[in-house]
N, C-alpha and C positions, 0 to 999 in steps of 0.2 A: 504494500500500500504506500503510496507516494499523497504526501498531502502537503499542499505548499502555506504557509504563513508568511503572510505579507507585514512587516514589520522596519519600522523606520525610529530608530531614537537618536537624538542627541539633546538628551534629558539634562545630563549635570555636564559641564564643560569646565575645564579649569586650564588656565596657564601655567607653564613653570617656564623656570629662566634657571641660567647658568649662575654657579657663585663659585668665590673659590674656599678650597675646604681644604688645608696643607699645602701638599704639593700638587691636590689635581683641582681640575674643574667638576662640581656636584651640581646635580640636580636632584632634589626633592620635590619626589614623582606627589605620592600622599599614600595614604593608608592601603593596605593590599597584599596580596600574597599570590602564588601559584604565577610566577612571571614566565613569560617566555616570548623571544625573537619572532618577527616572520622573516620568512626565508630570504628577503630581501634588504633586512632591517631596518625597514622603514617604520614601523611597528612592535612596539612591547605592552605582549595584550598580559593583563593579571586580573584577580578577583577581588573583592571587596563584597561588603554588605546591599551593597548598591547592584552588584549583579558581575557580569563581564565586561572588561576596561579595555582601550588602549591609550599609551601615549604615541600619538603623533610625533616623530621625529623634525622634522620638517620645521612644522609651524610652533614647536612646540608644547603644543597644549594636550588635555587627558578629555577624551568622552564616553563616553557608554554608549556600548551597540548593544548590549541585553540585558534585559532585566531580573535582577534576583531567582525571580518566581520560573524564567525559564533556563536557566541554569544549577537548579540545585543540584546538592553536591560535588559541584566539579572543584578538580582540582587537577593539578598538574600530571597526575602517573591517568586522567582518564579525557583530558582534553589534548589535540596540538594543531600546531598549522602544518595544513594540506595544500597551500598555496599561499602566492603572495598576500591577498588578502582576504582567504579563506580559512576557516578552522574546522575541524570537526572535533564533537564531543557526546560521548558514549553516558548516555546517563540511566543509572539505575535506581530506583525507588523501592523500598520495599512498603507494604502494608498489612496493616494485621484488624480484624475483628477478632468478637470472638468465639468465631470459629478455626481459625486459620492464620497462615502467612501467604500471601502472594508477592509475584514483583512484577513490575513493569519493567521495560529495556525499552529505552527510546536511541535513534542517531541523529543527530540535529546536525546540520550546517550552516555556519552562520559567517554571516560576511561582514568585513570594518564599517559596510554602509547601514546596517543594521537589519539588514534580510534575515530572517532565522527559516531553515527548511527545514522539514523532518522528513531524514529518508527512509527509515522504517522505525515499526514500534510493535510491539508484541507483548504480553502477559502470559505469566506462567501457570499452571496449576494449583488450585488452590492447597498448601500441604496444610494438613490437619494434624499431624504426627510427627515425633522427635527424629522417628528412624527416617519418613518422608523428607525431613528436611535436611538427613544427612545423606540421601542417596545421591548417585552418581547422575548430573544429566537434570536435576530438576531446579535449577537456578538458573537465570537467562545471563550467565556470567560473559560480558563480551570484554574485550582489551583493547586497545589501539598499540597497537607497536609500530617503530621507527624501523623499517627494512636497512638491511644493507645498499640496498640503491637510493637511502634517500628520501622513499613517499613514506607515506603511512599506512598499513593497513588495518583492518579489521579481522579481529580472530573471533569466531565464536566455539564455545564450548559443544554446544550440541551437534556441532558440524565435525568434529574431529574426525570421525570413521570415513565421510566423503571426502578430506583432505579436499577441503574447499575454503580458501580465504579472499575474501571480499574486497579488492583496494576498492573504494568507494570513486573516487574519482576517473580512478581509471579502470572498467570492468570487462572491457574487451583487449586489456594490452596488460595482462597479466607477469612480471617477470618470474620465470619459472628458478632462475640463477637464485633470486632475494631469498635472505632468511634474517631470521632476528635472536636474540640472546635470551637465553631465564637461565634462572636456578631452581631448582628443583622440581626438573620434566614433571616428574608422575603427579606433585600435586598439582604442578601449577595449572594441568591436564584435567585431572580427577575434582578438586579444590578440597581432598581432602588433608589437605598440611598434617594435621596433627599425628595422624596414620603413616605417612609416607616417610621412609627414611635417605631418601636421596637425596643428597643436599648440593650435587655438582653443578657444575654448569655445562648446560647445553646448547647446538645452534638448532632451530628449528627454521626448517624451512619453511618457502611461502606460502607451500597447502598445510604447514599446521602441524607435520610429523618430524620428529626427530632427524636432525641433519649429520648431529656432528657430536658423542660427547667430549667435552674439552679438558673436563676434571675428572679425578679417581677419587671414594673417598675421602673430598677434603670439603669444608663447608664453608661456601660464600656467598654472599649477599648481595641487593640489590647489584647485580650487572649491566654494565652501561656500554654498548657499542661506540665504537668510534665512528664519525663521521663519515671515514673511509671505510669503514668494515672490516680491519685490520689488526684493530685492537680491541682489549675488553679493559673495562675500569669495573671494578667491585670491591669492597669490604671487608676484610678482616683482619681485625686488632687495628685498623689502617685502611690505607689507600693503595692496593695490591692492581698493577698492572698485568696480563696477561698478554702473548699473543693465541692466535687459533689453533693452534695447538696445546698450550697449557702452561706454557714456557712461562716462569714469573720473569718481567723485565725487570718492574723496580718495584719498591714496598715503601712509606713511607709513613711513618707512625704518625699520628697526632692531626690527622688529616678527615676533615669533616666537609657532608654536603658541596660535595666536588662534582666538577662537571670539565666539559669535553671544550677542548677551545676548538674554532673550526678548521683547523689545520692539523687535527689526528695526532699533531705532535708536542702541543703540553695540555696540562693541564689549570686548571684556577680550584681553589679549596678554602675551607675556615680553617684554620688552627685556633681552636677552642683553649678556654681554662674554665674551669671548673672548680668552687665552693661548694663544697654539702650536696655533691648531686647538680645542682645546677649551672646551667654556663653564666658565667658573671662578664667575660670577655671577649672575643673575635676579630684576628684580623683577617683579613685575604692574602692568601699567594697565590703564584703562578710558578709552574716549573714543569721539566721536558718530563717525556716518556718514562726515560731513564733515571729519572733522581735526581738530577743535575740540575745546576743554574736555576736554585729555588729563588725568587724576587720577593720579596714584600711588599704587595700597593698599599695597603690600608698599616697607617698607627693608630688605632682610636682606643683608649684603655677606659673610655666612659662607657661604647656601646659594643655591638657585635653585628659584624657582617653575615649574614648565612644564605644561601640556594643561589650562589653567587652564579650565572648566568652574561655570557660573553657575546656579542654583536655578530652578524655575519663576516662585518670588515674590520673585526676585533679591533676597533677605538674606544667600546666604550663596555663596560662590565655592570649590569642589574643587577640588585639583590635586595633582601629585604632586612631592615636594619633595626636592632632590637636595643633598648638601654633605657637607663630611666628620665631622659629627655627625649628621645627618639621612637618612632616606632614608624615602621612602613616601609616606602619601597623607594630607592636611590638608584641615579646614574652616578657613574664617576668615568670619568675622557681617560682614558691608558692608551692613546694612540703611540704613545711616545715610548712608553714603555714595551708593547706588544710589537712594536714593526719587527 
């Protein structure tokens, strides 16, 4: 079912401007979280209470193309950009009487001008029972993952056996090459975590079966592809690089909420500190593959940098900034730094 919503906002509009903060140029975007590039970086769409945001590169200034109510629960591991100024986001709801649990699975596509589509939507069976709501196959569990070529596709659960995955945008030019990264095949397959004891990491390909395993016995966490498809960035005790074989390149302790800069060969990170459990501190860095040539952008010992997020023409670095003057979400210019 294909149902089109015609929708136009630009509700709340704000300005920001450049200031300078140390050694770089900041912009204080406003309040927000779940940040992310479009692929041309002309755009850094994030969340807020207000709904779906971007700031405008250009001019600029921050608007909303959606609102709260048709974006709930997104967030960053369940929305991305599928185009320059397109997104898609996979959004699940559950609901309960009392009789039951059911869920809805919506895919919406929405654009910087404020178009919201929906390209499919579907309800589950109602489960009435503890063992129904553990079995295999009865949650409309869908994902968006980042292919190694680059798009995005759509995995669903219930389709596993036909090894069939849905690029949304592109449905007759399927890359049979693309695959994308997890850890822990059988649950992330099954969604029974708690059951499953295989904690490796694997490649799966674009229909959705097992490509490649990369690990033996060892357990790591959230796995992040490189840009290129080359590398893997994942978690443990650290910031543990792999290549596709399994090969560790380099391991770097003390390394938080890191992400991929767009040239496969460094990376940007928090280096956290910690009182009683909590983080009291944060700066950013930046450093290769290999270990090497770690930089520090940020000294700020009042707040904390985290889900620090890099430009396509890596000038400028997102994140969102936590402390007890600050909170929300920041540019800072590293053009100088990153060339």
């Amino acid at each position: 079912m294909r149902v089109v919503l015609a929708v136009f906002m630009v509700l709340l509009t704000a300005t920001c401007g450049w200031s300078e903060s140390g050694d770089y140029r900041t912009i204080e975007v406003g309040p927000g979280r779940n940040i992310k590039w479009s692929p041309d970086g002309k755009y850094l769409s994030f969340t807020n209470r207000d709904g779906l945001m971007v700031y405008v590169v250009d001019s600029g200034t921050v608007r909303q193309i959606c609102a709260a109510e048709d974006v709930l629960n997104m967030n960053k591991y369940n929305y991305d950009w599928a185009g320059p100024d397109t997104i898609l986001f996979a959004q699940k709801e559950v609901h309960r009487d009392g009789t039951g649990v059911w869920r809805t699975m919506s895919i919406k596509r929405i654009s910087v001008d404020g178009g919201l589509e929906e390209l499919h939507s579907e309800v589950s069976a109602k489960q009435t029972s503890r063992a129904d709501m553990g079995a295999k196959g009865t949650s409309l569990a869908t994902k968006l993952v980042r292919l190694s070529n680059g798009k995005v596709g759509l995995f669903r659960e219930q389709i596993v056996e036909t090894g069939q995955l849905r690029q949304l945008l592109d449905r007759d030019d399927i890359d049979t090459t693309a695959f994308f990264v997890v850890s822990n095949y059988n649950g992330w397959q099954t969604h029974h975590w708690g059951m499953e004891k295989d904690r490796d990491i694997w490649l799966v390909r674009f229909d959705g079966r097992p490509y490649k395993r990369v690990t033996n016995n060892k357990t790591y966490r959230m796995p992040l592809l490189s840009p290129d498809g080359k590398y893997i960035l994942c978690q443990v005790g650290g910031m543990t690089i792999l290549d596709l074989d399994g090969e560790v390149i380099s391991h770097v302790d003390n390394a938080d909420a890191e992400s991929w800069l767009p040239d496969s060969r460094r990376l940007v990170f928090t280096r956290t500190v910690y009182a009683h459990d909590d983080i009291v501190a944060g700066d950013l860095y930046v450093i290769d593959i290999t270990g090497e040539n770690e930089v520090q952008i940020t000294d700020t010992p009042d707040k904390t940098e985290l889900d620090p997020v890099v430009s396509p023409d890596m000038t400028k670095i997102a994140y969102f900034v936590y402390g007890a003057d600050a909170k929300g979400i920041e540019i800072i210019d590293v053009k100088e730094v990153l060339e």
